[in-house]
MIGU-189122 format. One record per residue (C-alpha): x, z negated, y; residue in one letter; residue number from 1. Coordinates in steps of 0.1 Angstrom, whole numbers, plus 5000, padded with zeros to 4 digits. Layout:
<sites>
SITE     x     z     y  aa    i
SITE     X     Z     Y   A  NUM
...
</sites>
This chain:
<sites>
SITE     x     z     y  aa    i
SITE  5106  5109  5094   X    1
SITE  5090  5087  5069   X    2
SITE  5055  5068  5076   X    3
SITE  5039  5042  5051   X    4
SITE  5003  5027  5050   X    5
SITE  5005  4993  5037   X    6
SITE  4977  4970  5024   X    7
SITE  4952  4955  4996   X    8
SITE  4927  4973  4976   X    9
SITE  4900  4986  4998   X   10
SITE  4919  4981  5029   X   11
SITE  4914  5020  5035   X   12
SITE  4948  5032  5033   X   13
SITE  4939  5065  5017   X   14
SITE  4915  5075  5043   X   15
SITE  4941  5063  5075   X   16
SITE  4968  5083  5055   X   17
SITE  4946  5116  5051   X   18
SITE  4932  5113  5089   X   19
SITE  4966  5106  5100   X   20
SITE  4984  5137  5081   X   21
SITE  4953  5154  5095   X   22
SITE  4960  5147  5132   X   23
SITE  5002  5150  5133   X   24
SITE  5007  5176  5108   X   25
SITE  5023  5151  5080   X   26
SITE  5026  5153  5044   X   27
SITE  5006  5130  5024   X   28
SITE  5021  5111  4992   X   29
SITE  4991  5093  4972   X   30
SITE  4995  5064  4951   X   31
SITE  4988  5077  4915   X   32
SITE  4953  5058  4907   X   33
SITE  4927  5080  4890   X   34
SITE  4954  5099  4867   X   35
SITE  4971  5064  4859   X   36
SITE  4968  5056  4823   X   37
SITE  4975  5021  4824   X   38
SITE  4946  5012  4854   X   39
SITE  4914  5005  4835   X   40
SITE  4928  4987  4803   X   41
SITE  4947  4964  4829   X   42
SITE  4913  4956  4847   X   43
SITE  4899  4946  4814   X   44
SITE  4934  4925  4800   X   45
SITE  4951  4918  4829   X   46
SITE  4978  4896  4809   X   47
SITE  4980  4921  4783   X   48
SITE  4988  4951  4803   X   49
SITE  5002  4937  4838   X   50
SITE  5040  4952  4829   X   51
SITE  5027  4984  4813   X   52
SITE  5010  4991  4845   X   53
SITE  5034  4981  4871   X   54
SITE  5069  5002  4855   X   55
SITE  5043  5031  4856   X   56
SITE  5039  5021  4891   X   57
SITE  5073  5017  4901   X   58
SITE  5084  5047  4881   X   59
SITE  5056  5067  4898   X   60
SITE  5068  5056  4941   X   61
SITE  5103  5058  4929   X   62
SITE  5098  5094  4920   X   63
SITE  5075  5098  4954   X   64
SITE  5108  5084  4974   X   65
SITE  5133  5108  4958   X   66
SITE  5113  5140  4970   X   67
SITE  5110  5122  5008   X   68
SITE  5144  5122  5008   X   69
SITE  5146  5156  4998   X   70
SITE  5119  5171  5023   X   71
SITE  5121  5175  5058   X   72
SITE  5092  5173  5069   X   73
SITE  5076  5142  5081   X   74
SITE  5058  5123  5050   X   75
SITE  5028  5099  5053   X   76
SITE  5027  5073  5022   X   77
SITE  4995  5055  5009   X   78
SITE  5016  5023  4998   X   79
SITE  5046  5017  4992   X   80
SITE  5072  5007  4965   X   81
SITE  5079  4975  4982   X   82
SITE  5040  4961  4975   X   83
SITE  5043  4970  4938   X   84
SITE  5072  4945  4937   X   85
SITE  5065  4920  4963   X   86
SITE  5029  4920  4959   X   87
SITE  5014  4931  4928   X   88
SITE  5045  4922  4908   X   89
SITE  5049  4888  4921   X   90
SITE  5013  4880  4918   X   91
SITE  5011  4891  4882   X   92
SITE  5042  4868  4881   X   93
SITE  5025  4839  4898   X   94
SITE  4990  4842  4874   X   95
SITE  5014  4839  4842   X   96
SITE  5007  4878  4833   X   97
SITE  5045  4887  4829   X   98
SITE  5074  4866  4804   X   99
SITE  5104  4857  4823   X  100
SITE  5124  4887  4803   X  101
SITE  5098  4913  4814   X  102
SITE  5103  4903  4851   X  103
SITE  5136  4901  4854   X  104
SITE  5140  4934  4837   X  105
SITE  5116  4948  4862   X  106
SITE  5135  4936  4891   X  107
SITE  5169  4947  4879   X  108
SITE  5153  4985  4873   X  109
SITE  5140  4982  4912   X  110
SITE  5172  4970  4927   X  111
SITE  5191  4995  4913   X  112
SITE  5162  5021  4922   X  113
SITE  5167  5010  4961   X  114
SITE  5203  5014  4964   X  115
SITE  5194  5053  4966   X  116
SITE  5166  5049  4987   X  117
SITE  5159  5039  5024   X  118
SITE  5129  5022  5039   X  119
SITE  5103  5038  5063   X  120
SITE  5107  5044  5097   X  121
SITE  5073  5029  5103   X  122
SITE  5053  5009  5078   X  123
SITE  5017  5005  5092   X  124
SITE  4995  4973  5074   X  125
SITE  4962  4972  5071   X  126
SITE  4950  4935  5070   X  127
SITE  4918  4925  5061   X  128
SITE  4897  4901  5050   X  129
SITE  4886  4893  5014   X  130
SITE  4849  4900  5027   X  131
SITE  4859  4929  5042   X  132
SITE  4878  4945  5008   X  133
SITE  4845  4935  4988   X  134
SITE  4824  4957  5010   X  135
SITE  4849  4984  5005   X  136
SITE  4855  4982  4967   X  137
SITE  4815  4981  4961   X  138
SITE  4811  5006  4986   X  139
SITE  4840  5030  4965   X  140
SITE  4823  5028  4933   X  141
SITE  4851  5026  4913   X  142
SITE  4836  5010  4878   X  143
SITE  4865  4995  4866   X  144
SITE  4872  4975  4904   X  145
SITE  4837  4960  4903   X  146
SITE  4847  4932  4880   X  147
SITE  4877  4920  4903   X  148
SITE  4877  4885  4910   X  149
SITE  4874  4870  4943   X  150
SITE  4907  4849  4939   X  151
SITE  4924  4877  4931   X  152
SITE  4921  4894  4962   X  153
SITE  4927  4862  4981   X  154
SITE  4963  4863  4962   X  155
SITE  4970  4890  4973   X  156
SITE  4957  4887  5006   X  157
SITE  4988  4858  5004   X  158
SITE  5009  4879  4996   X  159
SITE  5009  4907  5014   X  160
SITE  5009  4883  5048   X  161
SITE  5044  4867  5030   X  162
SITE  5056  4905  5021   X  163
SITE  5047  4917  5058   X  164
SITE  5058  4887  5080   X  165
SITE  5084  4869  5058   X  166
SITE  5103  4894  5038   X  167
SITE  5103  4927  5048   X  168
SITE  5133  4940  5077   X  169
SITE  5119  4971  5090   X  170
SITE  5090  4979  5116   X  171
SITE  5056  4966  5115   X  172
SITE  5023  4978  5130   X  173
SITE  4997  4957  5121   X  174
SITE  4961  4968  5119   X  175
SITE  4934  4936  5120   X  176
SITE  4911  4959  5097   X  177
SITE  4877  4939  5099   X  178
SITE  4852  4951  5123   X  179
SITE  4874  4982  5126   X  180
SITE  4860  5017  5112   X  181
SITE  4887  5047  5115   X  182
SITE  4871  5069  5091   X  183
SITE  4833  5072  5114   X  184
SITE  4846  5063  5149   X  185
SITE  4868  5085  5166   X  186
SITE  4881  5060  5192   X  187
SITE  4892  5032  5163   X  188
SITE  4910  5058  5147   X  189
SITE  4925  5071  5186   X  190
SITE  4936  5035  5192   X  191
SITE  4955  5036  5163   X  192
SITE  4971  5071  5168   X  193
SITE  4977  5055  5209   X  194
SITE  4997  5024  5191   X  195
SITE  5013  5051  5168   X  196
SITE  5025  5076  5195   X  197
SITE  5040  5047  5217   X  198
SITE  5058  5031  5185   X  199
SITE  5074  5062  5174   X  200
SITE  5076  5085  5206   X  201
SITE  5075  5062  5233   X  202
SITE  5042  5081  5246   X  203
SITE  5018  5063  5267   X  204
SITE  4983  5053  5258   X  205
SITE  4952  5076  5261   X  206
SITE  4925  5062  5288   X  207
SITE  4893  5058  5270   X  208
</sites>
């Protein structure tokens, strides 16, 4: 079986994917951030380095969903491939970061790349508020996010809503992410694991 974690920076998909691989048993796949070389030159020239850093991206969950279909064991993701393209990709697009030969040389390279690959069984989105991911990303630390421009977020924010609701064909649980706090109380994170179990196993939900 094959599990995604879907949503925009500082959403908390890295901590839902660890405490969920903690609590079934899962493999956890990462998305490649501190190790990627392309990251903090992109922050500082977005325009300059938009494609740079999204092949690297796409190369990097490509690989990811060759070695799910390999394993057999269940396998937990912390984004998927389908945000670098319909997200990050388009929004890059959108703001005038990529030529018109880049993108469609991207998009030909990730058509062919999901004709060997499947979608998840379960893609879980985290949505949240701009506020709400501010609070995260200065909370994080991360010296190179701390310069990231409201209306960026709010693009993507778009984005992700027209990704989740509009484009993508498999199954959804959504996660309203404000005023929610998984990581520090047990029962948020149980709800989640209740909506889980009943999604995938048909169980039926814990009494609190």
């Amino acid at each position: 079986m094959y599990i995604a974690v879907a949503g925009n920076i500082g959403s908390g998909k890295s901590t839902l994917t660890r405490l969920l691989a903690h609590h079934y048993g899962w493999e956890a796949r990462y998305e490649t951030v501190e190790e990627n070389p392309y990251l903090e030159d992109y922050y500082r020239d977005i325009h300059r380095w938009s494609f740079n850093l999204e092949v690297f991206f796409l190369k990097e969950r490509f690989r990811d969903l060759l070695a799910i279909e390999q394993s057999k064991k269940t396998i937990i993701q912390d984004r998927t491939i389908y945000e670098g393209v319909y997200v990050f990709m388009q929004n890059n697009k959108e703001m005038g970061n990529l030529s018109d030969r880049d993108y469609e040389t991207y998009m030909e390279l990730f058509e062919q790349m999901m004709s060997v690959v499947r979608q998840p069984d379960l893609l879980i989105y985290l949505k949240a508020s701009v506020p709400h991911l501010v609070g995260n990303i200065q909370l994080r630390g991360r010296e190179y996010e701390q310069a990231m421009q409201l209306d960026y977020l709010e693009n993507l924010n778009r984005r992700y809503d027209d990704f989740i609701y509009n484009k993508y064909q498999g199954d959804v649980m959504t996660v309203e992410k404000d005023g929610m706090d998984f990581l520090n109380n047990t029962k948020d994170l149980a709800k989640i694991i209740d909506r889980i179990d009943r999604q995938l196993f048909g169980l039926f939900p814990t009494e609190y």
